[in-house]
C-alpha positions as CSV (number, residue, x, y, z in Angstrom):
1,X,46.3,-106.2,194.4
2,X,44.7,-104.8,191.4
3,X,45.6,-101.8,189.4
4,X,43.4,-99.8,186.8
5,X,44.6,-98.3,183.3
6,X,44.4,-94.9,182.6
7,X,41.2,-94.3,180.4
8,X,42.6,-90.7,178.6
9,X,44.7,-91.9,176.0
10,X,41.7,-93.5,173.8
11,X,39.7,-90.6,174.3
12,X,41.8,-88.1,173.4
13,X,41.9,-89.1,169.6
14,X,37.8,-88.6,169.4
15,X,37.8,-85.2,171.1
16,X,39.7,-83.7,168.0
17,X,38.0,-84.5,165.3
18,X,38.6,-81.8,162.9
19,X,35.7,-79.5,161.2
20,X,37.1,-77.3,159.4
21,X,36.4,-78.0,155.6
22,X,32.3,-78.0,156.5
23,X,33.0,-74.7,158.1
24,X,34.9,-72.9,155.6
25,X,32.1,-74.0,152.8
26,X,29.9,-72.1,154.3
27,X,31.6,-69.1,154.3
28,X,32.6,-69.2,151.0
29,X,29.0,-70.0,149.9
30,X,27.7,-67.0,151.7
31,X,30.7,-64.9,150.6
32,X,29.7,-65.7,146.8
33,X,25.6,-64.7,147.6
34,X,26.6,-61.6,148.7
35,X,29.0,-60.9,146.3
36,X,26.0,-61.3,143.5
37,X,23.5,-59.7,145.6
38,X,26.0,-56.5,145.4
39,X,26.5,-57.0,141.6
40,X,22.6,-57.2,140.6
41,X,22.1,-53.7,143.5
42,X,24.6,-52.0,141.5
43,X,23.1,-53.2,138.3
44,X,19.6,-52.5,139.0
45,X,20.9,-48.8,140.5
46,X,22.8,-48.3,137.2
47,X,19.7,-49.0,135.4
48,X,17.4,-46.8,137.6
49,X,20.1,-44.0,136.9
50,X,20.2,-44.4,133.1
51,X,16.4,-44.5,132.8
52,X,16.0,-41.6,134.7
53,X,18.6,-39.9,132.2
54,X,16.9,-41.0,129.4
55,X,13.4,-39.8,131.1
56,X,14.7,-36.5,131.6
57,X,16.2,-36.1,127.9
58,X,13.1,-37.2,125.8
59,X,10.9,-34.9,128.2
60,X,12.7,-31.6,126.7
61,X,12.6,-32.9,123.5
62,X,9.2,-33.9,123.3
63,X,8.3,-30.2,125.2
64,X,10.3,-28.4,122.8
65,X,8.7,-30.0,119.4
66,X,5.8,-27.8,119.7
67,X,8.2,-24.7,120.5
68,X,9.6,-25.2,117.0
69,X,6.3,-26.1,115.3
70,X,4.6,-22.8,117.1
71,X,8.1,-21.0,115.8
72,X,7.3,-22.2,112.1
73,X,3.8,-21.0,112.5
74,X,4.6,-17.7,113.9
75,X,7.6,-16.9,110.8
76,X,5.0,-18.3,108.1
77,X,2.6,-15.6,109.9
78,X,5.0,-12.9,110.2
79,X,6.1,-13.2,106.3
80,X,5.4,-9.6,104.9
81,X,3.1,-9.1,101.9
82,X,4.9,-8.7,98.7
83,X,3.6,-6.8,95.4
84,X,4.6,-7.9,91.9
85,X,4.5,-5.3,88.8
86,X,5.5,-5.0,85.1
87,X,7.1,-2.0,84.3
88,X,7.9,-1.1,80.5
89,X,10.0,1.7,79.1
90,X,10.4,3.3,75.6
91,X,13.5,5.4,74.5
92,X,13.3,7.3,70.7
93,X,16.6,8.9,69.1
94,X,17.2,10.0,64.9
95,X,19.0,7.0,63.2
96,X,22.4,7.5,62.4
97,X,22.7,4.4,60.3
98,X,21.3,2.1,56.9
99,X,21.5,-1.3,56.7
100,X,20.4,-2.3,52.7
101,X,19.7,-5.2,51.6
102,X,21.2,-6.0,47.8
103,X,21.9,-8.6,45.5
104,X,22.2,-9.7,42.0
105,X,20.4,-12.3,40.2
106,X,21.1,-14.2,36.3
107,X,19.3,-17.0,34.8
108,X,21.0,-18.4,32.2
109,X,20.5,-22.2,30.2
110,X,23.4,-24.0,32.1
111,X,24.1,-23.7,35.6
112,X,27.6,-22.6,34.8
113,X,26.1,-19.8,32.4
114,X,23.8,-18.5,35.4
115,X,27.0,-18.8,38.4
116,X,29.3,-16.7,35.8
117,X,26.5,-13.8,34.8
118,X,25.7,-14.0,38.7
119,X,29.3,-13.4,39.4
120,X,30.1,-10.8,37.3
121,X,27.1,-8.7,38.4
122,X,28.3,-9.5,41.8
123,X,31.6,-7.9,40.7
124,X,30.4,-4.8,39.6
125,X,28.1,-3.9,42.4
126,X,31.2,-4.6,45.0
127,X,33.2,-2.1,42.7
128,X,30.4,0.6,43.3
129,X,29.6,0.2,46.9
130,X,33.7,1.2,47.3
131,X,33.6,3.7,44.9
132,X,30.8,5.2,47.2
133,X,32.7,4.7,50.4
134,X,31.7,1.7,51.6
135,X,34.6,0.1,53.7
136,X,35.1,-3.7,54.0
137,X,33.5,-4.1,57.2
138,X,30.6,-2.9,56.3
139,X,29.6,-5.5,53.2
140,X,28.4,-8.9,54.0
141,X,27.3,-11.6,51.5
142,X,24.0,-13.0,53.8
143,X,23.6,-15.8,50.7
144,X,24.2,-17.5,47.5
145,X,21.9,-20.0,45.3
146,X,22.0,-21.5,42.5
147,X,18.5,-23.6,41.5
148,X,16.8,-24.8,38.3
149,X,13.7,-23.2,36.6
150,X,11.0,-25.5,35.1
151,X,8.9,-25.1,32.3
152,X,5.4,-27.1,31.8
153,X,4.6,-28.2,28.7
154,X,1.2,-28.7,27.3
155,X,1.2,-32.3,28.7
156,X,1.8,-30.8,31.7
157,X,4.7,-32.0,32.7
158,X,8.0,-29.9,33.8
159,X,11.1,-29.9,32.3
160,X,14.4,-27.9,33.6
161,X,14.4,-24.9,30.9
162,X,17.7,-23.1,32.7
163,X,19.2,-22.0,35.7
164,X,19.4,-18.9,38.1
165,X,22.0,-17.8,40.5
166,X,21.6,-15.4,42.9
167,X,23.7,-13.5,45.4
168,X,22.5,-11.3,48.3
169,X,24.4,-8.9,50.6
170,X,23.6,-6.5,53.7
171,X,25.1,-3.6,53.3
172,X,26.0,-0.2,56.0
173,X,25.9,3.2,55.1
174,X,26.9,5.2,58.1
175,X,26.4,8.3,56.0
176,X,22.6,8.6,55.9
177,X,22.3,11.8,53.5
178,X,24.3,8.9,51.0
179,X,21.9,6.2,51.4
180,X,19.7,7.2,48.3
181,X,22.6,8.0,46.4
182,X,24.3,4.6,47.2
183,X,21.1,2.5,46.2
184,X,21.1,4.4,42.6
185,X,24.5,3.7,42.3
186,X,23.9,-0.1,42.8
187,X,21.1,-0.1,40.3
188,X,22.7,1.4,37.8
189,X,25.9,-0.5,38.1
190,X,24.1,-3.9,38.2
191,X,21.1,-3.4,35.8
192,X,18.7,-6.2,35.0
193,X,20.8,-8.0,37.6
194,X,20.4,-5.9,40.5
195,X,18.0,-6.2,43.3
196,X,17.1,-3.5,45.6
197,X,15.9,-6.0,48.7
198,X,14.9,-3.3,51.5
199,X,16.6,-0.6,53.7
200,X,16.6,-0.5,57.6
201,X,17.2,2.3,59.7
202,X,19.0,1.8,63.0
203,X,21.7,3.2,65.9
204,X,24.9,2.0,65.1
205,X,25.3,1.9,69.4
206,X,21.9,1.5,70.9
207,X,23.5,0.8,74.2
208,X,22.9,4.4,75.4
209,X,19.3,3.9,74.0
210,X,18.7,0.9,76.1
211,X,19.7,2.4,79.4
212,X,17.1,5.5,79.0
213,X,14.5,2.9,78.3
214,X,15.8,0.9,80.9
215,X,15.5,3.4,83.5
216,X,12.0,4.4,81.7
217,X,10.9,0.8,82.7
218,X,12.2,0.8,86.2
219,X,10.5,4.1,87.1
220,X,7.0,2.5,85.7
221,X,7.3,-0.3,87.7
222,X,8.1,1.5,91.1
223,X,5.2,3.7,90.2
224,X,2.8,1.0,90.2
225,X,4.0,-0.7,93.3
226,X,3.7,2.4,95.1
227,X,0.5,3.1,93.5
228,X,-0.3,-0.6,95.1
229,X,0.9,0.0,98.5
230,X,-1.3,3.3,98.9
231,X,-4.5,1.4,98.0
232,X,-3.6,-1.5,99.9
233,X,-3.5,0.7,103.3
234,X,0.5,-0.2,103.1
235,X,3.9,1.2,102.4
236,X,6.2,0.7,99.9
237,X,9.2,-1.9,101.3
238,X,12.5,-2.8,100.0
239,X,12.7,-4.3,96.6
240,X,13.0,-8.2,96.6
241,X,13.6,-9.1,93.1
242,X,13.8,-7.6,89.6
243,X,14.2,-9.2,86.2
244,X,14.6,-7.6,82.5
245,X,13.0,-9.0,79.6
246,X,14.4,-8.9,76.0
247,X,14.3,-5.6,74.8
248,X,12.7,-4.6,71.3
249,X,13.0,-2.0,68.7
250,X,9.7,-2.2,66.9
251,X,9.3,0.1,63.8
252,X,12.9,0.0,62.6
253,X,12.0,1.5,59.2
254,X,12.3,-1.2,56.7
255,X,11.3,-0.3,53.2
256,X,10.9,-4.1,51.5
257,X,11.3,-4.7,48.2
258,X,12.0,-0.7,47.4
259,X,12.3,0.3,43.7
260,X,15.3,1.9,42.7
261,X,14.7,3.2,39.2
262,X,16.6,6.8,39.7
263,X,19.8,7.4,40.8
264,X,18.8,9.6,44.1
265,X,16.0,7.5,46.1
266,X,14.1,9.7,48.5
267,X,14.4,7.9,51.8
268,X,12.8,8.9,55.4
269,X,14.5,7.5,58.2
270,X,12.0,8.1,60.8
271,X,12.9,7.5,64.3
272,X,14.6,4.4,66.4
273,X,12.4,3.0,69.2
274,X,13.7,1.0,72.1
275,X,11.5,-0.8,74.5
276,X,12.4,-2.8,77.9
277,X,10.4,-4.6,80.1
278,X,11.2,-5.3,83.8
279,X,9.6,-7.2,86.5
280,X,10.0,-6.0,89.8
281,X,8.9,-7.5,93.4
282,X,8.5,-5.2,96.4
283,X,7.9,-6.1,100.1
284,X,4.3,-4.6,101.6
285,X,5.1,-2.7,105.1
């Protein structure tokens, strides 16, 4: 009698062969492809966004760079016209003061001969100009020299023969009906010393002067831009700049190098001139 062995025990070990690692691979490889197939979407949609930003920035700017270059144009266009004018003003009054110009002058061998003679002329006409009311304040010594004098001899050739000092001053005399007196006073108290230089006539304040001939000025130059406008088919706009120039007083009355050979000089004073001169820039409407 025969029996058979069951055939199931050596198959069951074959049936169960495991495939699991070859399976999980695969997922994991396809997990990772569409993990950077989502990264490089999102990048390239981050760049279509951006460039689109950027496209929609430059096209204002490029649409408004002709706004501000028509702007420009239209504000150089719409500049008004402008006129530019010199005015000049004069203002006259009576002088109410003298200015003289005096001195004293020695020549002597030695230059210590010609400084003392110079000084002791110097001296006297100080002493006169107070005796005649002169205060302090109103002396001032403007210079003092001292130089050699040459002779030529027949050979022609110059030797120092001596020296001369000199001394100068300005002087004020507020009194004008005094000023003749006061320069006959000098002369006589100096002598063969005593210069007589010159006299000017002036305002002892010509600040009041100034501003009359100031407003002299200002009125000229308005007329003309006015003047201007009319015959330009415009009107006269607001002012846009105005500048003074140095003012002047031509004709001051100097007398140079006067005589004074009597005590009482006859003077004329004359009259005291101020001048200004103003620029002046007025818009066209």
């Amino acid at each position: 009698m025969t029996t058979s062995q069951p055939r199931t025990a050596c198959t069951s070990t074959t049936a169960h062969t495991p495939t699991t690692p070859r399976t999980s691979t695969a997922r994991a490889s396809t997990t990772v492809r569409a993990s950077t197939a989502g990264r490089a979407a999102r990048l390239l949609a981050a760049t279509a966004v951006l460039g689109g930003l950027l496209v929609g920035t430059a096209g204002p700017a490029l649409a408004a760079a002709p706004e501000r270059t028509a702007l420009r144009t239209t504000a150089q266009e719409a500049a008004p016209a402008t006129v530019s004018v010199t005015g000049s003003g004069r203002a006259a009054a009576a002088p109410d003061l003298a200015i003289l110009s005096v001195g004293v002058e020695a020549t002597r061998k030695t230059a210590k001969e010609a400084m003392a003679a110079q000084s002791t002329a110097a001296k006297a006409l100080l002493e006169v100009l107070h005796k005649e009311g002169i205060a302090d304040r109103d002396i001032r010594t403007d210079s003092l020299s001292l130089s050699p004098v040459y002779t030529q001899n027949t050979q022609g050739e110059s030797k120092v023969t001596g020296y001369q000092a000199g001394q100068s001053f300005s002087v004020k005399v507020r009194d004008l009906d005094r000023t003749g007196q006061v320069i006959g006073a000098v002369n006589d108290a100096t002598g063969d010393a005593g210069r007589i230089n010159g006299v000017v006539f002036d305002v002892a304040d010509p600040s009041a002067l100034r501003v009359k001939a100031r407003e002299a000025a200002f009125q000229d130059a308005y007329e003309k831009a006015s003047q201007h406008a009319r015959l330009s088919g415009h009107r006269l706009g607001r002012l846009v700049s105005l500048s003074e120039g140095d003012s002047v007083r031509p004709g001051q009355g100097a007398v140079p190098s006067m005589p004074a050979d009597e005590p009482g000089v006859p003077l004329a004073p004359g009259e005291i001139e101020e001048q200004v001169t103003v620029s002046a820039v007025f818009e066209l409407i």
